[in-house]
Backbone as CSV, one residue per row, in Angstrom:
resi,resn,N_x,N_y,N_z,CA_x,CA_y,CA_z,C_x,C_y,C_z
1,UNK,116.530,94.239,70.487,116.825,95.488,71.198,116.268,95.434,72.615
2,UNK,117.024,95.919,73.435,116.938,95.799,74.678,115.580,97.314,75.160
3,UNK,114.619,97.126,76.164,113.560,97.943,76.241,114.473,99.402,76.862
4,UNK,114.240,100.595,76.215,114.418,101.650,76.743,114.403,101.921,78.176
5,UNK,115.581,102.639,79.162,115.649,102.742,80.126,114.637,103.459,81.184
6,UNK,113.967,103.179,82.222,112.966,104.313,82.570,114.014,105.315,83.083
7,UNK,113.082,106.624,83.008,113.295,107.745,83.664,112.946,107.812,84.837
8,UNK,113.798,108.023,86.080,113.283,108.195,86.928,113.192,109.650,87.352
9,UNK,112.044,109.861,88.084,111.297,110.946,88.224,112.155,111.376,89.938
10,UNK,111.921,112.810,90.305,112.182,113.376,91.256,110.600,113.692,91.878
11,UNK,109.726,113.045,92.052,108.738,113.020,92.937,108.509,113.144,94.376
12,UNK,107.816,113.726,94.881,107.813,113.612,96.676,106.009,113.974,96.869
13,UNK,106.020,112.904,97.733,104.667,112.580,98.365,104.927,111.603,98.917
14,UNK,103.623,111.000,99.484,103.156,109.661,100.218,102.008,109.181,99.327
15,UNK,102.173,107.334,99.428,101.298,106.589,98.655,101.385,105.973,99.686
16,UNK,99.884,105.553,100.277,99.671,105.265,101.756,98.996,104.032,101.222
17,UNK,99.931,102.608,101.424,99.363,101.411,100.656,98.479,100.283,101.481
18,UNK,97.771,99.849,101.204,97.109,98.829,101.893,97.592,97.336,101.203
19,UNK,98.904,96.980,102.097,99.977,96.316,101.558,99.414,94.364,101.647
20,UNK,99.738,94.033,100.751,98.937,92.648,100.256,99.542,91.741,101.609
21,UNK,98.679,90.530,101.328,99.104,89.457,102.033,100.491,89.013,101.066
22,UNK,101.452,88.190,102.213,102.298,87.398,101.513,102.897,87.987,100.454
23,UNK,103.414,89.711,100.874,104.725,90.630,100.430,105.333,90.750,101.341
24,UNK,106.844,91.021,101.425,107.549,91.613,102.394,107.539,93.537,101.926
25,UNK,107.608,94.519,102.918,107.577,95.951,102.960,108.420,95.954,101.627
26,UNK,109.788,95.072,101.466,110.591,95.914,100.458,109.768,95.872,99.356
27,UNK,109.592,94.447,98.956,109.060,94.366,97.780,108.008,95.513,97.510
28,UNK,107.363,95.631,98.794,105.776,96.288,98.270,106.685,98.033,98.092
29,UNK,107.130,98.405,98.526,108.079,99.960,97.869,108.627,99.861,96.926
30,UNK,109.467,98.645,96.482,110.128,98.447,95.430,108.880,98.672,94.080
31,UNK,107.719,98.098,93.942,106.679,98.113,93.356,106.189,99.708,93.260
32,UNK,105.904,100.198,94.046,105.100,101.692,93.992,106.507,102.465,93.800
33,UNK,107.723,102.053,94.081,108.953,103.022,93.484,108.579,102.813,91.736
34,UNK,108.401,101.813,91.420,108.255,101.238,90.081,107.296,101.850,89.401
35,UNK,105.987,101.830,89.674,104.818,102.263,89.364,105.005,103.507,88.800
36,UNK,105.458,104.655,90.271,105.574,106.095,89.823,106.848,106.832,89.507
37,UNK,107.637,105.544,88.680,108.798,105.664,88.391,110.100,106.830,89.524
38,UNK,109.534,106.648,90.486,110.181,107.885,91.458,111.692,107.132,91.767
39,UNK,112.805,108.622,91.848,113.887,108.748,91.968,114.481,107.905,93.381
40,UNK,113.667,107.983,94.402,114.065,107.826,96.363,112.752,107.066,96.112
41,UNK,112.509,106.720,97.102,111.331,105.733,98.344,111.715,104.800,99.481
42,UNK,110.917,104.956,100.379,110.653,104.469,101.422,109.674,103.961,102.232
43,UNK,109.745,103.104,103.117,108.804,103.158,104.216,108.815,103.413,105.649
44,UNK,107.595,103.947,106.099,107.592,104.229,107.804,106.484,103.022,108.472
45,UNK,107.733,102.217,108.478,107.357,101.041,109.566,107.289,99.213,108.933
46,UNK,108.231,98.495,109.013,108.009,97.167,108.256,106.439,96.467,108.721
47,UNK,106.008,95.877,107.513,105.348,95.016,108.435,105.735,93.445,107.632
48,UNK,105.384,92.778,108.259,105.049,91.136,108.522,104.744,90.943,107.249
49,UNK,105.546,89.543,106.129,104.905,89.212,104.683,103.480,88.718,105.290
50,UNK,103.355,88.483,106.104,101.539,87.566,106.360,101.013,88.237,106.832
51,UNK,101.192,89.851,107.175,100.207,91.494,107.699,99.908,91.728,106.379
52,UNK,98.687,92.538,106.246,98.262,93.218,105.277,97.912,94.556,105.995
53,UNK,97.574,95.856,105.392,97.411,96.772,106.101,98.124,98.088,105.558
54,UNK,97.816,99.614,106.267,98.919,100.471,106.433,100.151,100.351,106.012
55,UNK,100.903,100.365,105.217,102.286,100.518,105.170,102.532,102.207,103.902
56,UNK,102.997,102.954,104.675,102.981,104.710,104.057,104.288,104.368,103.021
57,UNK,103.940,104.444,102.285,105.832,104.480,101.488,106.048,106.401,101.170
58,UNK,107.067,106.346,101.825,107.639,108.104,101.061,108.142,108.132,99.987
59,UNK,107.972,109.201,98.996,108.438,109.263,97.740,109.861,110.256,97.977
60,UNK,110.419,110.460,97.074,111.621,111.812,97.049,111.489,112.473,98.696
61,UNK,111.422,113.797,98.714,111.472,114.829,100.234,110.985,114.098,101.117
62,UNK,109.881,113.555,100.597,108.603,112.852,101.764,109.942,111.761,102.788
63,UNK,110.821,110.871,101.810,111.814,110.117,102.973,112.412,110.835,104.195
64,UNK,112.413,111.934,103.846,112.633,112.178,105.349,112.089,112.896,106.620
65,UNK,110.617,112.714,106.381,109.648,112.604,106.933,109.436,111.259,107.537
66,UNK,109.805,110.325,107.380,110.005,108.891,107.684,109.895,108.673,109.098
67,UNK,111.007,109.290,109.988,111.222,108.786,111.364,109.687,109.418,112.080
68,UNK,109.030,110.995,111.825,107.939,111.268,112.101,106.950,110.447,112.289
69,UNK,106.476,109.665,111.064,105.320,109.106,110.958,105.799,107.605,111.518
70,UNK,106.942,107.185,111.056,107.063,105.783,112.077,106.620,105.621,113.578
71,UNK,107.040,107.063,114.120,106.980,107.204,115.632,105.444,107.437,116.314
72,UNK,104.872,107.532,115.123,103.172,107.825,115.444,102.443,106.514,115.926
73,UNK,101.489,106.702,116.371,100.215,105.646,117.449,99.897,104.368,115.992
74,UNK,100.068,103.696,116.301,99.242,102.411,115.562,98.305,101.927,115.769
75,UNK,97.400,101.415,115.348,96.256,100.417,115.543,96.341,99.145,114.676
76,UNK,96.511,98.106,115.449,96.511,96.764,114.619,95.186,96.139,114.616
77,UNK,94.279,95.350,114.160,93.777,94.392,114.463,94.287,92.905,113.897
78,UNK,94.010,91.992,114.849,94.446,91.033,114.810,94.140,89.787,115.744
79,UNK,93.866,88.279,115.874,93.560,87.380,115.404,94.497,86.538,116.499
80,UNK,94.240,86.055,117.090,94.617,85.138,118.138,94.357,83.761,118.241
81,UNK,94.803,82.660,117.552,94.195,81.267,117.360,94.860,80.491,118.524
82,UNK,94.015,79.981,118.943,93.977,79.114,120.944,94.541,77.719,120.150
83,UNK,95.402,77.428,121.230,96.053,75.701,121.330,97.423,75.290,120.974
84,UNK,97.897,76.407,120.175,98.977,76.346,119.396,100.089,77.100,119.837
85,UNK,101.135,76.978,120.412,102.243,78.327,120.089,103.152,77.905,118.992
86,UNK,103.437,78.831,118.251,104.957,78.767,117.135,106.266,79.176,117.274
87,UNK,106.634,78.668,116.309,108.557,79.652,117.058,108.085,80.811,116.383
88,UNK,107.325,81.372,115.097,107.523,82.504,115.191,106.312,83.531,115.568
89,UNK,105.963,83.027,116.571,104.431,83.575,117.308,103.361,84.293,116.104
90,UNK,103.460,83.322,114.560,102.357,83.698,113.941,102.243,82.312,112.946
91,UNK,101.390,82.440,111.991,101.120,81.035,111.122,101.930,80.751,110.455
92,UNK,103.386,81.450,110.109,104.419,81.281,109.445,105.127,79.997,110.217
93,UNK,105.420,80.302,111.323,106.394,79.119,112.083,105.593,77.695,112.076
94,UNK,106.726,77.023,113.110,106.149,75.564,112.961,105.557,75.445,114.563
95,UNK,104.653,74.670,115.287,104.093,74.153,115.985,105.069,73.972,117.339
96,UNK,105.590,74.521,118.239,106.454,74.565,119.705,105.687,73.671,120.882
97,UNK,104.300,74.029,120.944,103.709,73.529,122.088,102.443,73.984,121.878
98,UNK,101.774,73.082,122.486,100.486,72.939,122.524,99.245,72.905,123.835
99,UNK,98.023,73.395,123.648,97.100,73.485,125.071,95.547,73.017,124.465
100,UNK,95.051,72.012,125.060,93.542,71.708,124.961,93.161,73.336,125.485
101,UNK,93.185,74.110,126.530,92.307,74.863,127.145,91.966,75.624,126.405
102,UNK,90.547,76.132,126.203,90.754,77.090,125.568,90.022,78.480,126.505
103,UNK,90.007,79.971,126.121,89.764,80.613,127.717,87.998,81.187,127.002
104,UNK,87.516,81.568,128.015,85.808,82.114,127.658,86.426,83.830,127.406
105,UNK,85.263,84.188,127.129,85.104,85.482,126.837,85.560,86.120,128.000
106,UNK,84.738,85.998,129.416,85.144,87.075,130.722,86.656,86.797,130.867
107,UNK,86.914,85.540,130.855,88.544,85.263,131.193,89.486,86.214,130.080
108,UNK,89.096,86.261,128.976,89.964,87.154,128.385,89.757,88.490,128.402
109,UNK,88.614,88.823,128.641,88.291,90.308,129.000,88.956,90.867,130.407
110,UNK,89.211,89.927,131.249,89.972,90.165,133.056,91.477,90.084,132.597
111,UNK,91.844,89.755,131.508,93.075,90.040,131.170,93.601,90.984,130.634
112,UNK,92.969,91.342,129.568,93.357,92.731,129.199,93.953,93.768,129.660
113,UNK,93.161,94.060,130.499,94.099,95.824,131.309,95.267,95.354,131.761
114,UNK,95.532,94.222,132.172,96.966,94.194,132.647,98.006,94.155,131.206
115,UNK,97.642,93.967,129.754,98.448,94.331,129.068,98.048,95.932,128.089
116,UNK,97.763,96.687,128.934,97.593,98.091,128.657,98.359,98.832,129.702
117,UNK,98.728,100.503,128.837,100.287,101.387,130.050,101.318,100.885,128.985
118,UNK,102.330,101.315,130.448,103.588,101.139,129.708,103.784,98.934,130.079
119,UNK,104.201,98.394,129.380,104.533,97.582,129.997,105.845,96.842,129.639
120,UNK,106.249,96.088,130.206,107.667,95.274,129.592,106.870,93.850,128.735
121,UNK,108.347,93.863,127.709,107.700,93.367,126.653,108.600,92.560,125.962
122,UNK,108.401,90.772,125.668,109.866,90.318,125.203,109.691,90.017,123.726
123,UNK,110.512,90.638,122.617,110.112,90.574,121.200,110.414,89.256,120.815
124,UNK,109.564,88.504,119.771,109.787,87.657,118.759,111.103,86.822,118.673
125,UNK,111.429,85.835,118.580,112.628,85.802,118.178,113.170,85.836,116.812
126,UNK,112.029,85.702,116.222,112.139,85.441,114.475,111.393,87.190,114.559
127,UNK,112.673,88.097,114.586,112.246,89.741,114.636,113.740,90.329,113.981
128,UNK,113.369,91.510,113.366,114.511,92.168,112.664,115.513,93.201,114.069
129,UNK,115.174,92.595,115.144,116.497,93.116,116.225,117.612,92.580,116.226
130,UNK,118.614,93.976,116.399,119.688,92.917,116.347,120.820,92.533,117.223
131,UNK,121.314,91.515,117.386,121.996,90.754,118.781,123.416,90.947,118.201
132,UNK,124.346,91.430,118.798,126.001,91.448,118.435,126.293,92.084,116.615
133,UNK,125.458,92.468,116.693,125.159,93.031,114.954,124.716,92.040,114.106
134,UNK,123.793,90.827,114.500,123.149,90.318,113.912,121.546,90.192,113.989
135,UNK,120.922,89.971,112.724,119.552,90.190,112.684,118.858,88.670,113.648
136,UNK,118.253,88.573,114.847,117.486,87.528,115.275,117.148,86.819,114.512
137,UNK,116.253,86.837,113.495,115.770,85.984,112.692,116.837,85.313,111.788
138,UNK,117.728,85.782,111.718,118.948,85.350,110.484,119.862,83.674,111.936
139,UNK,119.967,84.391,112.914,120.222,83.169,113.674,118.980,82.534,114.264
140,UNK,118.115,82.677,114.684,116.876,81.677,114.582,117.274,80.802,113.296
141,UNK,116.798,81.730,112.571,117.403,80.629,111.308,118.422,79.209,111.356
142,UNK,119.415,79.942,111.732,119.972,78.875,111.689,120.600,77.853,112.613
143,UNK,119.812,78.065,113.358,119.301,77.051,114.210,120.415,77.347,116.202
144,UNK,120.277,79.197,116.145,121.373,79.254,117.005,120.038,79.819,118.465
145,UNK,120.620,79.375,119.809,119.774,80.071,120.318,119.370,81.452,120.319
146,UNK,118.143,82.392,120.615,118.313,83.736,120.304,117.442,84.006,121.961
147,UNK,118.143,84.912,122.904,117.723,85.409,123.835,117.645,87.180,123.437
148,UNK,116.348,88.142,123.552,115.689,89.000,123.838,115.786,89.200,124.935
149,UNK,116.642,90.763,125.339,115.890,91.244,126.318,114.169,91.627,126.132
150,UNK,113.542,91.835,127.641,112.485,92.437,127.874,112.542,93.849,127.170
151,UNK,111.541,94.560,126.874,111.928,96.000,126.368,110.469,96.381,126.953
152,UNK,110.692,98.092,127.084,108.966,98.505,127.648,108.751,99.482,126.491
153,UNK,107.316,99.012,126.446,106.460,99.606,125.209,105.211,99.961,125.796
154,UNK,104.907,100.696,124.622,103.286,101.852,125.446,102.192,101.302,124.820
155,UNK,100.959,100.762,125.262,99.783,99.871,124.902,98.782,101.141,125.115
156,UNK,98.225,101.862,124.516,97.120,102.784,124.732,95.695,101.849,125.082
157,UNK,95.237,100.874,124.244,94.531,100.131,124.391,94.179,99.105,123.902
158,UNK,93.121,97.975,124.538,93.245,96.917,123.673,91.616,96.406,123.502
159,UNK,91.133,96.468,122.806,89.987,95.457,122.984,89.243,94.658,122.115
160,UNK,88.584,93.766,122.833,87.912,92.416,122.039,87.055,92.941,120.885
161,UNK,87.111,92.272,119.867,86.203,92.645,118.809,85.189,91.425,118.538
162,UNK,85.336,90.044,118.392,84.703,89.448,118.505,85.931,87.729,119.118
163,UNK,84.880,86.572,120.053,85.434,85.897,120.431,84.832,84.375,120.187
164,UNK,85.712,83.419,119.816,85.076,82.295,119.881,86.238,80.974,120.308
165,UNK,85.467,79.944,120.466,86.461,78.641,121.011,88.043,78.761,120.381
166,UNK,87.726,78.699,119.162,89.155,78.586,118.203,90.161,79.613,117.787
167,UNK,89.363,80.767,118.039,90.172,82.075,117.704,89.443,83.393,118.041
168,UNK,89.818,84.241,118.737,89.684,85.735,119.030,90.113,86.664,118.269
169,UNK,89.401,87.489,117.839,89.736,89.234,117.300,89.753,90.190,117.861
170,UNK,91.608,90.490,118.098,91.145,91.863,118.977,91.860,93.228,118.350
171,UNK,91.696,94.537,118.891,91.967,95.697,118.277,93.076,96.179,119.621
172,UNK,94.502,96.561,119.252,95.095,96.879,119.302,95.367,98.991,119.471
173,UNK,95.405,99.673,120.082,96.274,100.845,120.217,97.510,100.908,120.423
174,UNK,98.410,100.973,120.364,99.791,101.156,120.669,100.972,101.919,120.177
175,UNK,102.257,102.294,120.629,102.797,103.035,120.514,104.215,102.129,119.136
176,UNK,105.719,103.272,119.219,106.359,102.616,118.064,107.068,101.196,119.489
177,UNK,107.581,99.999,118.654,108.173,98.412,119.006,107.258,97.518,119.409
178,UNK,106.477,97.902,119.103,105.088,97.209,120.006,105.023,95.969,118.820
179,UNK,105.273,94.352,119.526,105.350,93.105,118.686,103.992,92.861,119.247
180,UNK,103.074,92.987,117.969,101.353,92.185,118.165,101.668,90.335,118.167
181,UNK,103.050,90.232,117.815,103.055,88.534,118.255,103.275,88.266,119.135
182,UNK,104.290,89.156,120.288,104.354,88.755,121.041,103.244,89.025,122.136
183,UNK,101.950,89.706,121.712,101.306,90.156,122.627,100.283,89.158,122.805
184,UNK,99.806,88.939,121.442,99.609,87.397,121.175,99.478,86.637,121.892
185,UNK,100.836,86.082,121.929,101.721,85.005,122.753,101.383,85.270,124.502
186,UNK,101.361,85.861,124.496,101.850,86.846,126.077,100.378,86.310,126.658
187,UNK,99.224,86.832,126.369,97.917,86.982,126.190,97.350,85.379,126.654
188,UNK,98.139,84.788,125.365,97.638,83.266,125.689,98.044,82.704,126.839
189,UNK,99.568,83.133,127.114,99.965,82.450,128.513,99.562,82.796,129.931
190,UNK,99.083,83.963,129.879,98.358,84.663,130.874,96.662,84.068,131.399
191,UNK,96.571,82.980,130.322,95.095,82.685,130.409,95.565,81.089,130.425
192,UNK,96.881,80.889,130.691,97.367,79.324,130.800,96.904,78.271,129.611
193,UNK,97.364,78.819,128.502,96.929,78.611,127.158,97.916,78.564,126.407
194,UNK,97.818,78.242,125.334,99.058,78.656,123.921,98.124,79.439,122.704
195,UNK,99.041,80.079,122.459,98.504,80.841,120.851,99.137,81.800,120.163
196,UNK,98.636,81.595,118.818,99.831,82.657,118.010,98.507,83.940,116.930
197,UNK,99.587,84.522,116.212,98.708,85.377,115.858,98.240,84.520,114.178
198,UNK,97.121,84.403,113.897,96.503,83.863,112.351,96.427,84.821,111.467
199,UNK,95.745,86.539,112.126,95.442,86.866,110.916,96.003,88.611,111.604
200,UNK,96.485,89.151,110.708,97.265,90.741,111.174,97.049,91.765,110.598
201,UNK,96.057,92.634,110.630,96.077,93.754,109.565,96.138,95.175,110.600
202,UNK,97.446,96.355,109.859,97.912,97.415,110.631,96.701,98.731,109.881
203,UNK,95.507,99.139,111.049,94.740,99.970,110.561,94.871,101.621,110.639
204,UNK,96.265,101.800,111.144,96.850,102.953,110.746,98.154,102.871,111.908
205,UNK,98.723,104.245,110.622,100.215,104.374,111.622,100.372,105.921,111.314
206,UNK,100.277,106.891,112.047,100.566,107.908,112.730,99.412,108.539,112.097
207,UNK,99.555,109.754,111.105,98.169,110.211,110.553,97.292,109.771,109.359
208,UNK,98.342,108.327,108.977,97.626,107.766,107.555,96.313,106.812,108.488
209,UNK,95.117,105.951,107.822,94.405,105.457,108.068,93.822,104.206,106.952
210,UNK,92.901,103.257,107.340,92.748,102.452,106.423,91.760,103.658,105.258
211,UNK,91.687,104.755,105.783,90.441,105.343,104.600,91.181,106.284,103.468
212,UNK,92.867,106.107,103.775,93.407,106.470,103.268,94.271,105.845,101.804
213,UNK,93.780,104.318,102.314,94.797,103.333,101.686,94.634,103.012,99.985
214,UNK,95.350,102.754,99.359,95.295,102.137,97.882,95.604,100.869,97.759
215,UNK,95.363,100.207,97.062,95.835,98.884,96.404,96.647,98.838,95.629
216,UNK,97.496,97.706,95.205,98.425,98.352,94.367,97.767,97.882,92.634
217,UNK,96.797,96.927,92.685,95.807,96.774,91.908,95.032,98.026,91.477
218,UNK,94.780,99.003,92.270,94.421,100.096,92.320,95.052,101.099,91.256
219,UNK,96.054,101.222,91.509,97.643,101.731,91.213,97.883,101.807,89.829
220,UNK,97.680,99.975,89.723,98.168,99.420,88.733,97.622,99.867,87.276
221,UNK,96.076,100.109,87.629,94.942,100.266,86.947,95.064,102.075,86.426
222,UNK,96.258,102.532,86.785,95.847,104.119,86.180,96.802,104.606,85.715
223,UNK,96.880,105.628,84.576,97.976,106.211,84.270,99.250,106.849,85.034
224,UNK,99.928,107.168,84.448,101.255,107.840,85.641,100.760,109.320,86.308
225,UNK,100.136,109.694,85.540,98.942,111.413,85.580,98.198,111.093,87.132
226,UNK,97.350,109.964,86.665,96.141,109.385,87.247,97.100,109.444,88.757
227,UNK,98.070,108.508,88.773,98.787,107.960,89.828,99.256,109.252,90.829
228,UNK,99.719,110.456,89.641,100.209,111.206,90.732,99.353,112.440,91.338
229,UNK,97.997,112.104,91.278,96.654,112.865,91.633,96.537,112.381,92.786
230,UNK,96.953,111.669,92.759,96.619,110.717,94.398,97.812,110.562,95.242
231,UNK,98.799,111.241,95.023,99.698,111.329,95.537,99.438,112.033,97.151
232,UNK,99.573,111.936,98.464,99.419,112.870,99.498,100.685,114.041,99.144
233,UNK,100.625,114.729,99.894,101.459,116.123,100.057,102.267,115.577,100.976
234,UNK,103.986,116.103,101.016,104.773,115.678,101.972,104.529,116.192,103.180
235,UNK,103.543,116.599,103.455,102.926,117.553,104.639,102.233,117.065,105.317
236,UNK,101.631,115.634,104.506,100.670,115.071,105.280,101.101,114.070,106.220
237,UNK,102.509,114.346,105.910,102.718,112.991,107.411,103.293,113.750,108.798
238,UNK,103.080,115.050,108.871,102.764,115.756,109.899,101.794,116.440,110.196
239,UNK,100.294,115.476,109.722,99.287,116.409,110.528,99.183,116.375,112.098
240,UNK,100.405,114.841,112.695,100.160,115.079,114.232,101.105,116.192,114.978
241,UNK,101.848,117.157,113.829,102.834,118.222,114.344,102.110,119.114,114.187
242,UNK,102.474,120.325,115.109,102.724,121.671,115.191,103.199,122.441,113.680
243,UNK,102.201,123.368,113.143,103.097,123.797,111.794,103.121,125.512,112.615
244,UNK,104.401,126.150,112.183,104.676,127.603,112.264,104.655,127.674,111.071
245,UNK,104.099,129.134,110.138,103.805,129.609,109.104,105.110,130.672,108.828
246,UNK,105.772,131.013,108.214,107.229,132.025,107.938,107.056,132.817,107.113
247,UNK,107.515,134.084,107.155,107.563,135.087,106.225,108.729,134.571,105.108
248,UNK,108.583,135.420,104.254,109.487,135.074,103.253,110.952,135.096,103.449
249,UNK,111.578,136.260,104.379,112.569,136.288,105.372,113.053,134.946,105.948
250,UNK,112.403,134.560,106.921,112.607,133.687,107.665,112.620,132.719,106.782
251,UNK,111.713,132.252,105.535,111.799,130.947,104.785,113.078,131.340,104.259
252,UNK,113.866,131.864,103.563,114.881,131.898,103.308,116.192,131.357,104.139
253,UNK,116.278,132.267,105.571,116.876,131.697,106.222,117.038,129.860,106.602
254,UNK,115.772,129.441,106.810,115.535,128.189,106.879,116.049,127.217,106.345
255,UNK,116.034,127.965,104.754,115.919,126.827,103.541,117.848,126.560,103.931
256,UNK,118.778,127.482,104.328,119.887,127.571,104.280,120.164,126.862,105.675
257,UNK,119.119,126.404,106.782,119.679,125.404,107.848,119.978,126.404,109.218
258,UNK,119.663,127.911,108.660,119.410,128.573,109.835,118.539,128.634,110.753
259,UNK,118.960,129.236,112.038,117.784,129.407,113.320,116.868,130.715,112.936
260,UNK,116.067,130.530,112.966,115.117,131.727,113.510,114.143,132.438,114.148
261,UNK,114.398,133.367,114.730,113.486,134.349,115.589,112.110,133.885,115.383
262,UNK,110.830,133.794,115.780,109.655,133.734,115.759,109.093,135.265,116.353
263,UNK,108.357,135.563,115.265,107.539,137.253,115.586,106.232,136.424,115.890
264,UNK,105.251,137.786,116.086,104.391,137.954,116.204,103.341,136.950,117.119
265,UNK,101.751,137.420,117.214,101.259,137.106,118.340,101.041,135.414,118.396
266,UNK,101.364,135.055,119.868,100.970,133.609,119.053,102.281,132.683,119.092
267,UNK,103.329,133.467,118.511,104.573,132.429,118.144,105.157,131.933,119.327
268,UNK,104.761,130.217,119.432,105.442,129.427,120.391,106.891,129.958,121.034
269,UNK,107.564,129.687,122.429,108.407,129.780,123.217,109.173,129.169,122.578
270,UNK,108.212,127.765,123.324,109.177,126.220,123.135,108.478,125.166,122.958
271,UNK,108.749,124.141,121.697,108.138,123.715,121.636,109.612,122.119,121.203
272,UNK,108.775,121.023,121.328,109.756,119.818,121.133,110.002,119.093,119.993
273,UNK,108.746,119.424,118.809,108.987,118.573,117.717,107.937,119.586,116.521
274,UNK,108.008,120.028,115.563,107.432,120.970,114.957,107.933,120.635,113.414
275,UNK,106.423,121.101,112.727,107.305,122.017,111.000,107.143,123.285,110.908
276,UNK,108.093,123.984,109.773,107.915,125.197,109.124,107.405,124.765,107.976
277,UNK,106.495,126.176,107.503,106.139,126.102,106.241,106.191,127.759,105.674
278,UNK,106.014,127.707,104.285,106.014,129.064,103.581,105.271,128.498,102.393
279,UNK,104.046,129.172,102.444,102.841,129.138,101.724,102.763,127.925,101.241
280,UNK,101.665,127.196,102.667,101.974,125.483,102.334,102.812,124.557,102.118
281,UNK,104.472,125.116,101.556,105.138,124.124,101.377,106.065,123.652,102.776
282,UNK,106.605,122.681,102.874,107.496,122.072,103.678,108.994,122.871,103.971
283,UNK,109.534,123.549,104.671,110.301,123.753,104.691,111.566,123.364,105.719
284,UNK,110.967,122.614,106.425,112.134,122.099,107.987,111.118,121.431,109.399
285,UNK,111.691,120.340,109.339,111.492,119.777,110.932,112.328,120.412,112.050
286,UNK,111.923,120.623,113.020,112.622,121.345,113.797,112.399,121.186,115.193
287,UNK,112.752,122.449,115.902,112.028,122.097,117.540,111.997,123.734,117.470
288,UNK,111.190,124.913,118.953,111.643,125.982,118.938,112.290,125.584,120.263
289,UNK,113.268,126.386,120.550,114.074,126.960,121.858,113.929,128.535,122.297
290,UNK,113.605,128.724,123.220,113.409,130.265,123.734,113.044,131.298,122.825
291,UNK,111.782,130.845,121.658,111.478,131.394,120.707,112.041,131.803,119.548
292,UNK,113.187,130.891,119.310,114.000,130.404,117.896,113.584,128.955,117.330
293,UNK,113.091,129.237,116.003,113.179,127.723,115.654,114.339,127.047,114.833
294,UNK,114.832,126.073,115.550,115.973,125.093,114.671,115.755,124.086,113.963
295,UNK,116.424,124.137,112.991,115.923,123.125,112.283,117.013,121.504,112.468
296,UNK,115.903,120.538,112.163,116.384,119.361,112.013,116.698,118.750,110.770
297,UNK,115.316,119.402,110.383,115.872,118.525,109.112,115.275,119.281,107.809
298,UNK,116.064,119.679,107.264,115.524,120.850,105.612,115.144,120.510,104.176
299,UNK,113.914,120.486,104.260,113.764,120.114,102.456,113.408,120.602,101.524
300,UNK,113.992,120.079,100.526,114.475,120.529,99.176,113.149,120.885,98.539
């Protein structure tokens, strides 16, 4: 007899994972979809099978909360090994070119600010962008040239954590497209060097954090009860928004994809990116306009 079918559950939250070495994002959602047998899931933001770190998976409602928290500030740290560049500017690829030099501490510290701001920025070629509707890495692959435009991305900050002959650790701020390989890369050539990234871990992405994170060992280890105690609230991936609070009136209207009036003292004009709520729960992403709020996006 073949094992009984699971049930899948209509769940919504966030399970904010501290995603293993040597998984790709799907797998690691595919797994915590599994775990808490949930109906939908997702993630806000791929990372790298050789990153460990941050990766938020959304459950049910929580998916579409998704583009929110993708678009939030990151912090990477990560690992810079001198002498080497790769084709795929990390320890995955194979060996491109090579440099005896290796740079001192002040030399890489006089470099820095010039890759902080906005700056232009050329991605990976072994990267999930895509050229004529194909994925880069799928022609890297196979052996076709792949030209990247430059793109500009926002670097809040960067700095050294610790430095030595063979490899540097540094900490990362930055905004959403921001390639830590190619910054990597960038970094080394700026100091007339080669180097790729060794070691990558993402220590948060928008309001999740590493003090937030689970294992999936963690996970693994508890009942389905256990599992969904620890679930975040679909709310929590807008603690960097604006919440308006609604009367029961207005939540109604809402829930149906309508605009509405904002009363009383206090209630924003205009505002650009916002939630509603009615007694804690989630009710619409939105924006206000001339003291109406619209909604973007309504959940169930």
């Amino acid at each position: 007899m073949s094992a009984p079918k699971r049930i899948k559950r209509a769940i919504s939250g966030w399970v904010v994972l501290n995603k293993p070495y040597d998984m790709t994002s799907t797998q690691a959602v595919g797994k915590v979809r599994w775990l808490f047998s949930a109906a939908k899931a997702g993630h806000a933001g791929t990372l790298d099978p050789l990153a460990t770190g941050i990766l938020p998976i959304a459950l049910g409602e929580a998916t579409k909360a998704v583009p929110q928290v993708q678009d939030g500030t990151k912090i990477y740290r990560f690992a810079i090994q001198w002498g080497n560049a790769t084709t795929t500017d990390d320890a995955e690829g194979s060996v491109v070119a090579t440099s005896d030099t290796r740079p001192d501490e002040a030399a890489l510290l006089s470099v820095l600010p010039s890759f902080t701001g906005t700056i232009l920025q050329r991605p990976p070629i072994f990267s999930a962008l895509k050229i004529d509707g194909e994925r880069a890495y799928d022609l890297a692959r196979a052996g076709e040239a792949v030209e990247l435009a430059p793109r500009e991305i926002d670097v809040d900050d960067i700095i050294l954590v610790s430095h030595g002959t063979e490899h540097s650790v540094l900490e990362v701020t930055c905004g959403k497209g921001t390639y830590v390989r190619s910054l990597a890369r960038d970094i080394a050539e700026a100091l007339g060097t080669r180097g790729h990234v060794s070691m990558l871990h993402r220590a948060a992405v928008g309001p999740f954090n590493d003090a937030d994170a689970l294992t999936i060992e963690q996970l693994e280890a508890l009942d389905i009860g256990e599992r969904d105690a620890l679930l975040k609230s679909v709310s929590a991936g807008f603690t960097d928004l604006p919440e308006i609070r609604l009367d029961a009136q207005q939540a109604n209207a809402v829930r149906h994809g309508n605009a509405v009036l904002l009363t009383g003292a206090g209630s924003p004009v205009s505002l650009d990116e916002c939630w509603v709520s009615f007694k804690g729960e989630v009710l619409a992403t939105g924006w206000v306009e001339f003291g109406q709020f619209k909604c973007r996006r309504v959940f169930n």
